[in-house]
C-alpha positions in Angstrom: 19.7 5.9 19.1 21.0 2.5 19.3 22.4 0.5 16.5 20.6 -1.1 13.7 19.4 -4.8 14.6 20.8 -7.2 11.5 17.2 -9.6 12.6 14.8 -10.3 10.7 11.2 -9.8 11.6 9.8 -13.1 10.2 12.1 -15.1 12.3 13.4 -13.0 15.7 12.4 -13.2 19.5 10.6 -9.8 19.4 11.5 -9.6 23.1 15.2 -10.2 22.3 15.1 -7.6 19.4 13.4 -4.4 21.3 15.6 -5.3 24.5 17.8 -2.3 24.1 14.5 0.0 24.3 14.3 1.0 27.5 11.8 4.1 27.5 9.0 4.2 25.7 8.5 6.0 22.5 6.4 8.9 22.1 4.5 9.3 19.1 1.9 11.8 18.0 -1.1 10.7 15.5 -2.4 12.9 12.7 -6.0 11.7 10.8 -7.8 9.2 13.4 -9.8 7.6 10.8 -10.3 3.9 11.6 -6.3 3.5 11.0 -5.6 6.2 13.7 -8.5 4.9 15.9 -7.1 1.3 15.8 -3.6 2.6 16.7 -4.5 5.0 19.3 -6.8 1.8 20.9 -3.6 -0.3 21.1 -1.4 1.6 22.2 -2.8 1.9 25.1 -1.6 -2.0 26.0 2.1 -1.4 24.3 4.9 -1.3 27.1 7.2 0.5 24.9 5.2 3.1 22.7 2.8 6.0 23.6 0.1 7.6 21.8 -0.7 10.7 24.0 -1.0 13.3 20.8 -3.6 13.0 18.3 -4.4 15.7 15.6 -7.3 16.1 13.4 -9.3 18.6 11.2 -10.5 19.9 14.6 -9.3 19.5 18.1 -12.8 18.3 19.2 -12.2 15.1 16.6 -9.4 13.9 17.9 -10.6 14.5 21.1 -13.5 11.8 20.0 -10.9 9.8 18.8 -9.1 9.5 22.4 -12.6 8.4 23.7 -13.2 6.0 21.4 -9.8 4.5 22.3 -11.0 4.5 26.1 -9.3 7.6 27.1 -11.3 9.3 30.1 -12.8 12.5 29.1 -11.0 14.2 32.0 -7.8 12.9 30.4 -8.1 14.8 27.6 -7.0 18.3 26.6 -8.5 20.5 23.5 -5.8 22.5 22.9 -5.7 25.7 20.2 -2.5 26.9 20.9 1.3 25.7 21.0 0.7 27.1 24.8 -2.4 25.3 25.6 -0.4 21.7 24.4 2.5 22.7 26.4 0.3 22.6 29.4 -1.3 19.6 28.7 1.4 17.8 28.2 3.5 18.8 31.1 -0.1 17.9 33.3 0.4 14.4 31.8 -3.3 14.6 29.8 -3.5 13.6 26.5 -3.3 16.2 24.2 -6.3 16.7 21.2 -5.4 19.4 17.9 -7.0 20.6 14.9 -3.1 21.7 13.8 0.0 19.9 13.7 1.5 23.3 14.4 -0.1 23.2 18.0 1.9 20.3 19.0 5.1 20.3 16.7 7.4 21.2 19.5 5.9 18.7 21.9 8.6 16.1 22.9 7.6 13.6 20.8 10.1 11.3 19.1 7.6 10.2 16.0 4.7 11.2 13.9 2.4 8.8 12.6 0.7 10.3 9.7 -2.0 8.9 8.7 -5.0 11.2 7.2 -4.7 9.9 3.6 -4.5 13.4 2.1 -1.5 13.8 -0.3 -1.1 17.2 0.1 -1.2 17.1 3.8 0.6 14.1 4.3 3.5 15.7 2.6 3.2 18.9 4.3 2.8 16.8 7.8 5.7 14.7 6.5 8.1 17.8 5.8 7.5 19.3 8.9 8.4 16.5 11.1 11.8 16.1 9.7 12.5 19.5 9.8 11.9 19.4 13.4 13.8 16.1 13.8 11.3 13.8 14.2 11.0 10.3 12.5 7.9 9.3 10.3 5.7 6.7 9.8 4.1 7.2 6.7 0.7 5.6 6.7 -0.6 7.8 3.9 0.0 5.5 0.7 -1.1 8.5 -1.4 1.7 10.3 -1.1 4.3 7.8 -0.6 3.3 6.8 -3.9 4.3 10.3 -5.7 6.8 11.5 -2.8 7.7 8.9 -0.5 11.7 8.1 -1.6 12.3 11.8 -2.0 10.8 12.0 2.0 12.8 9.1 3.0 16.0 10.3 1.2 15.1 14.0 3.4 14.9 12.0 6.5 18.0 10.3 6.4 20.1 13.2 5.0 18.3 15.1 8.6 19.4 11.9 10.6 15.6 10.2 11.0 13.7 7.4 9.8 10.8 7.2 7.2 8.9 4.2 7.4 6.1 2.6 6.3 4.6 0.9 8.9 3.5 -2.7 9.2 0.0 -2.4 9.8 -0.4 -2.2 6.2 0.3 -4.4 3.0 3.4 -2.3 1.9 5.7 -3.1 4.7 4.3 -6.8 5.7 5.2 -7.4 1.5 8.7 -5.8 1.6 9.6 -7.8 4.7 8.5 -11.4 3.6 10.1 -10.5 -0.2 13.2 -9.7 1.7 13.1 -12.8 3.9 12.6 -14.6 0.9 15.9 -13.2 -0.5 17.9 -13.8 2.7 16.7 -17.7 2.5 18.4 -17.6 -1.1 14.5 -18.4 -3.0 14.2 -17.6 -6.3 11.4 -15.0 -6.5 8.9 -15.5 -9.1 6.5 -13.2 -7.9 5.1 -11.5 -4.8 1.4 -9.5 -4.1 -1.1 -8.9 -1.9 -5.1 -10.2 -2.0 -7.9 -7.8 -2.7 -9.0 -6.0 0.5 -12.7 -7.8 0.1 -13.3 -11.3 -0.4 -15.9 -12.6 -2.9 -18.0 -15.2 -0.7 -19.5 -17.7 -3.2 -22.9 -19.4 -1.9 -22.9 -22.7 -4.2 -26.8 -23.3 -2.9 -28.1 -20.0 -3.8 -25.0 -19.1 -6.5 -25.0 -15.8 -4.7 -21.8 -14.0 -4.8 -21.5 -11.5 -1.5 -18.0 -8.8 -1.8 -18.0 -6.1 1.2 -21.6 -6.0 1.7 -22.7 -6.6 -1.6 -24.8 -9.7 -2.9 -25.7 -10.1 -6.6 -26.9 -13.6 -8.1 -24.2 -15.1 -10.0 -25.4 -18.8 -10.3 -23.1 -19.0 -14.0 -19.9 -19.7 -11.6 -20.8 -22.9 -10.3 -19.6 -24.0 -13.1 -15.6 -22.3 -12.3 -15.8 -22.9 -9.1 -13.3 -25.5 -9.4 -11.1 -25.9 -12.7 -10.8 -29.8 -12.5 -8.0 -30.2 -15.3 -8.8 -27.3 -17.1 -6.3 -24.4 -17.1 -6.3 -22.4 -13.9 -5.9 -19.6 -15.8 -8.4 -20.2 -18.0 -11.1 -20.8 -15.5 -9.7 -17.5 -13.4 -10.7 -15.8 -16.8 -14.0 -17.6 -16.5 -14.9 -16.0 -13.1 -13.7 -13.0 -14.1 -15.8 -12.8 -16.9 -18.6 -13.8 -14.5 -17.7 -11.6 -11.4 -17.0 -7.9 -13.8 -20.5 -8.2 -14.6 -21.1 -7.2 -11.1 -18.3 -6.4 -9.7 -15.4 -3.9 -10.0 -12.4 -5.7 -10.3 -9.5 -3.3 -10.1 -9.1 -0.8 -7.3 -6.5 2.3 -7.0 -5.5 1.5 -3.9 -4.4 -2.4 -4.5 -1.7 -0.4 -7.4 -0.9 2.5 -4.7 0.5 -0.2 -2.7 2.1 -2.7 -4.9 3.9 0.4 -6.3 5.2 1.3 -2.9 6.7 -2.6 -2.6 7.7 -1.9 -6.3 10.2 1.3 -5.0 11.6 -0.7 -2.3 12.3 -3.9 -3.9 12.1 -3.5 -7.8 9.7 -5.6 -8.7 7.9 -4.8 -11.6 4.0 -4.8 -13.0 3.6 -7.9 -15.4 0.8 -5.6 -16.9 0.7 -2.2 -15.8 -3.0 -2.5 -14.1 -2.5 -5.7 -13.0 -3.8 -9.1 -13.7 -5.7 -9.7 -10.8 -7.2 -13.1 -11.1 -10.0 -14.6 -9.0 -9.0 -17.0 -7.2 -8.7 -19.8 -4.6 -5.7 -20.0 -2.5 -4.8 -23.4 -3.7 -4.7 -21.8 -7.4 -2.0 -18.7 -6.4 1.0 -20.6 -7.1 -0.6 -21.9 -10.3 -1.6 -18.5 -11.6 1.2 -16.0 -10.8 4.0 -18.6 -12.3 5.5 -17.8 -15.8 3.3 -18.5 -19.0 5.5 -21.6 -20.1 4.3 -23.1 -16.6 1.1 -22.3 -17.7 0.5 -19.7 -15.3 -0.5 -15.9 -16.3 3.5 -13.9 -16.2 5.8 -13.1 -19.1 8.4 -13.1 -16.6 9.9 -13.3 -12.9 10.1 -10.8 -10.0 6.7 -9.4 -11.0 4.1 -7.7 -8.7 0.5 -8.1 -9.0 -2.7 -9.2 -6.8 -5.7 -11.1 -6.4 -9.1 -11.5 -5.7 -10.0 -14.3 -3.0 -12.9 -16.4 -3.8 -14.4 -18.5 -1.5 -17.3 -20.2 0.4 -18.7 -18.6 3.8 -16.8 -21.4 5.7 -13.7 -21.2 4.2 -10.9 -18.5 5.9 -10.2 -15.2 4.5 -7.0 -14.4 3.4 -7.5 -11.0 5.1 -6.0 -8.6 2.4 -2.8 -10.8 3.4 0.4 -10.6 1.5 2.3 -13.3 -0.4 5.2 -14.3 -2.4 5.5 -17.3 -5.2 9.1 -19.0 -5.4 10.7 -21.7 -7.7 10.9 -25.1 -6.2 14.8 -25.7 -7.0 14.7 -29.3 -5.0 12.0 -31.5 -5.9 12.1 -33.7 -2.5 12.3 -30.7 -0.5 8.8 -29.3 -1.7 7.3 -32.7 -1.9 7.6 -32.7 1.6 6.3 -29.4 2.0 3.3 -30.0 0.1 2.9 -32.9 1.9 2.5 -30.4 5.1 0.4 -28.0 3.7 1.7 -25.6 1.7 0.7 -24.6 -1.7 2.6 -26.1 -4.3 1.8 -25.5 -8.3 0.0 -28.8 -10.3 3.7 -28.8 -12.0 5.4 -28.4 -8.5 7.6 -26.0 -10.1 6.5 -22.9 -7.8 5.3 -22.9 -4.2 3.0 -20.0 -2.7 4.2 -19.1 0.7 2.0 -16.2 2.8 1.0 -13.8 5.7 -3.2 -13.7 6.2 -3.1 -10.8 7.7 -2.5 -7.0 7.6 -3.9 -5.3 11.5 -4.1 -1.6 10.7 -3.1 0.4 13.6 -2.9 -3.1 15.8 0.2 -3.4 14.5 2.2 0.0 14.2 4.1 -0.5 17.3 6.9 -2.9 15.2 7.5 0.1 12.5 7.6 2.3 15.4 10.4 0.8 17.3 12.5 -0.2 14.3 12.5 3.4 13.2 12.5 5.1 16.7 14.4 2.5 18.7 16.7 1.1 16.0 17.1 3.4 13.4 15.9 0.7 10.4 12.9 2.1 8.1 10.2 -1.3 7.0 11.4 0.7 3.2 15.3 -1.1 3.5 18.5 0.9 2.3 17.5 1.0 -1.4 14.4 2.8 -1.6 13.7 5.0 -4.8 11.6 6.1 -7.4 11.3 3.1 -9.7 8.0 3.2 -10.6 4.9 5.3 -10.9 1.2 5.1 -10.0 -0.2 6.9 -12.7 -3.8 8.6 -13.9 -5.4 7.0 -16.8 -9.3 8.3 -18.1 -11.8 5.3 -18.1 -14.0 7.7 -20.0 -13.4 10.8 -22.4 -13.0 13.7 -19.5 -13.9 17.2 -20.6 -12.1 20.3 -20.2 -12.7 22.0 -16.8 -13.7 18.4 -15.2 -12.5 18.2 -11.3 -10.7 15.0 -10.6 -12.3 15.1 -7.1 -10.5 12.4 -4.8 -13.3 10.5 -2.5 -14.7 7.7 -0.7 -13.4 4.9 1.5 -11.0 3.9 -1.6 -9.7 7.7 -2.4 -10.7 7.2 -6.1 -11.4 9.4 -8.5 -15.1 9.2 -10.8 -13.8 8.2 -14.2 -10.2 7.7 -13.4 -8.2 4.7 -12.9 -4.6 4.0 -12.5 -1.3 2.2 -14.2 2.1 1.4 -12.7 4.3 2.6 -15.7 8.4 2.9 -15.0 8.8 6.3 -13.2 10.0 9.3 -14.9 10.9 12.9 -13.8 7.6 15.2 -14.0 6.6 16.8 -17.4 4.2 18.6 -19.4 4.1 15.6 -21.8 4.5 12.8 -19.6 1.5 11.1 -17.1 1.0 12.3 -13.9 1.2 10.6 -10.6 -2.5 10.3 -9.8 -2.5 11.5 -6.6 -0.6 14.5 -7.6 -3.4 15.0 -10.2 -6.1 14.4 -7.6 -8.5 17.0 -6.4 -7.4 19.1 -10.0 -9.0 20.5 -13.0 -8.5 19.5 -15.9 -7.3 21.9 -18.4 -8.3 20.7 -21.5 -10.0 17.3 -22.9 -8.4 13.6 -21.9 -9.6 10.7 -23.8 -11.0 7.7 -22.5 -7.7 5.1 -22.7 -5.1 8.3 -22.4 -3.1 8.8 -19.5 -3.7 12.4 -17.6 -0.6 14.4 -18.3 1.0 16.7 -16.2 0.0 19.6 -18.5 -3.5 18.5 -18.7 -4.5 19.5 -15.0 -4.3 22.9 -13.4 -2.1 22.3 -10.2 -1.5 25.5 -7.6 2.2 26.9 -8.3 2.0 26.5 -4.1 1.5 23.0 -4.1 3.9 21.2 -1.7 3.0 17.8 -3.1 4.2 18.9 -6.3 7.5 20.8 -5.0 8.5 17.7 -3.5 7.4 15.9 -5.9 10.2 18.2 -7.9 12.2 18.1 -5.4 12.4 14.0 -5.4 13.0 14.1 -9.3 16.4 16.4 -8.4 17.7 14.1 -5.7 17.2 10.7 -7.6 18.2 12.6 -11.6 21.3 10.6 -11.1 19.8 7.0 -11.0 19.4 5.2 -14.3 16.0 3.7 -13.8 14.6 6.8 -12.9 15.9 9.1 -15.7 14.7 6.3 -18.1 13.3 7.2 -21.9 10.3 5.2 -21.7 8.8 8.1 -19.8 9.2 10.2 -22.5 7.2 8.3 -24.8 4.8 8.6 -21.9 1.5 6.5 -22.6 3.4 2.8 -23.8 6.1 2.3 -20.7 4.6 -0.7 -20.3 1.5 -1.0 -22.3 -1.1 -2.5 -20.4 -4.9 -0.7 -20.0 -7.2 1.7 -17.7 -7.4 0.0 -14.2 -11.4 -1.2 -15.0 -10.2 -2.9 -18.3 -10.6 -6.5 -17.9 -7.4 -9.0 -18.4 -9.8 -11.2 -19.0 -8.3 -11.3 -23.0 -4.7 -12.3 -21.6 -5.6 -14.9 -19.1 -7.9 -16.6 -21.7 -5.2 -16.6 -24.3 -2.6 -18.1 -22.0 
């Protein structure tokens, strides 16, 4: 393994920085969802990575997945047994499981895990550093309850964790960092909502991932004029919930990802997640005496883009706000474009963009090729994602983990400071999904750890203990506010409208 590079991604010749790669890396793919499937497409055009293992829940599916990414069927081996792969592989086909166990010893350098299951992930996670391989951890789920303690495994065994830039997480921690290194005062940093809300002013239609509903009421937000911007992002809010659902798990899964690695913090612990313009952003996430929505600076938080059917998406993009210390200097900036605040006292600068599996190879060489995880040197439980009931839950109710989202009916999430795991003290949600509860939850109340029946051979909850043993020692881990449990931070259920705070500021 060669030395860490001191680039930085925003800025380096990407030729320059890989040159020291000279074979390509070998990866193998668990979960070929469209993530996988995207990855395993591209990497059939990368120089310097390969993609010839790919496991699923059967061998058959992630023989479809191969297909799908142009693979010739002939090409492809279904393989039950650690036998069978060895074959395979030393033919030069590409090699299709239902078992990371088939292929484990394969001589693969990476594992890019990416089924979504936070149980599995871990388990996948585990035994790829035990067998000294380096992981890219595409499974937000259980990053968010385990991923520092899997990172702090994989260094103390001599590999990388990663995230992986294909996904908001890592594109966030790399432009806050680049931030830092340019010396900007960080006000705040976040991420858009994965679906736009198209506004049509003719009909006052409102379309959001394949959704229309008539909402003719916000022609009259559509622009604020010299009314507050946060007033009028209140406004639409107002408007839009009527419809719409305006929190979702997996915007706070993320940002509490970028929170570990950075230490950013929740302003409010689910968000205040404006609708907005991209003009507005800079207005919006500045501090409350700017007249923008935070109670302070370094804060995490994201937004919901609203715009006309011409207009560009800001593609579930990432973005930071900083001060504007020299007044000339972003006079002439916002003369060029960017987005400066009505005050000019905070600028918006951003990445449209996040490319799923499109862009994996990046992570893949820093960790592989370079020995640098997308997470930096620092990363550690800070905060928690954590289960909150939007409705009173009864005893012996599954919290059964589903859809495209991996939400749970009835549950939504905070980001609270993190604490070591207790009877008393909320659980990471996706350590309490897929549960029972034992006994009642009221709507408002965060799910304890004692409230839901987890397995005693759980590995997402042994590492889970395991993290909360390695990290005892750090201060703002083993912090009292997770005793107290339900008022870390305050804040409400991730469906409870901010509407209340933007309107007051």
């Amino acid at each position: 393994m060669t030395a860490p590079s001191k680039g930085n991604k925003t800025t380096m010749n990407f030729h320059a920085h890989y040159a020291g790669i000279t074979q390509p890396i070998e990866t193998c793919l668990v979960g070929s969802g469209g993530f996988g499937r995207s990855y395993l497409a591209q990497a059939c055009r990368i120089p310097l990575v390969n993609a010839r293992i790919a496991v699923d829940m059967t061998a058959e599916a992630a023989g479809r997945a191969f297909a799908a990414a142009g693979i010739a069927a002939s090409e492809i081996a279904l393989c039950d047994t650690a036998t069978e792969a060895r074959a395979a592989w030393a033919a030069g086909r590409h090699v299709a499981a239902g078992r990371l166990e088939t292929v484990i010893d394969l001589p693969f350098a990476m594992l890019v895990e990416a089924t979504g299951g936070p149980e599995a992930a871990t388990r996948h996670s585990l035994m790829a550093i035990e067998a000294g391989k380096h992981v890219a951890l595409v499974s937000k789920e259980a990053d968010s309850v385990v991923g520092p303690g899997l990172a702090r495994l994989g260094r103390d065994k001599g590999v990388v964790v990663t995230p992986v830039d294909g996904d908001q997480p890592s594109l966030l921690i790399a432009l806050v960092s680049w931030a830092e290194v340019l010396g900007l005062e960080l006000i705040a940093a976040g991420k858009s909502s994965e679906y736009d809300f198209v506004f049509d002013t003719a009909t006052g239609s409102v379309a959001c991932n394949g959704v229309t509903r008539l909402l003719p009421e916000l022609r009259e937000h559509w622009l604020p004029g010299e009314r507050s911007v946060v007033a009028t992002a209140a406004e639409r809010a107002r408007i839009l919930g009527q419809a719409f659902p305006l929190r979702a798990v997996p915007d706070l899964c993320e940002m509490t990802l970028v929170a570990n690695a950075t230490g950013l913090i929740a302003d409010t612990a689910a968000f205040h997640a404006p609708p907005a313009r991209i003009p507005e952003i800079a207005d919006l996430f500045s501090q409350a005496m700017q007249g923008g929505l935070l109670s302070g600076t370094r804060r995490i938080d994201v937004f919901h883009h609203l715009r006309l059917a011409e207009e560009a998406s800001f593609a579930g993009g990432v973005f930071v706000v900083v001060a504007c210390e020299n007044a000339e200097t972003w006079e002439m900036l916002a003369g060029k474009g960017h987005v400066v605040s009505r005050t000019a006292e905070t600028a918006m600068l951003y990445l449209p963009r996040h490319l799923l599996g499109v862009e994996v190879a990046t992570s893949i060489l820093d960790a592989a090729g370079l020995g640098r995880s997308g997470y930096g040197d620092d990363y550690r439980p800070r905060q928690d994602l954590v289960a909150v009931a939007e409705r009173d839950l009864a005893a012996g109710t599954v919290l059964t983990m589903g859809g495209h989202h991996h939400s749970i009916e009835g549950v939504g999430a905070e980001i609270r400071p993190a604490a070591a795991l207790a009877e008393g003290r909320p659980a990471p949600f996706y350590l309490a999904a897929d549960r029972k509860l034992l006994r009642p939850v009221k709507a408002g109340q965060a799910i304890a750890l004692g409230d839901v029946d987890i397995a005693a051979d759980s590995g997402l909850l042994a590492m889970r203990r395991r993290q909360d043993a390695l990290f005892a020692d750090k201060a703002e881990f083993a912090n009292k506010a997770g005793d107290a449990g339900l008022t870390a931070q305050g804040g409400h259920a991730v469906n409870g409208a901010s509407t209340g705070a933007m309107a007051a500021r």
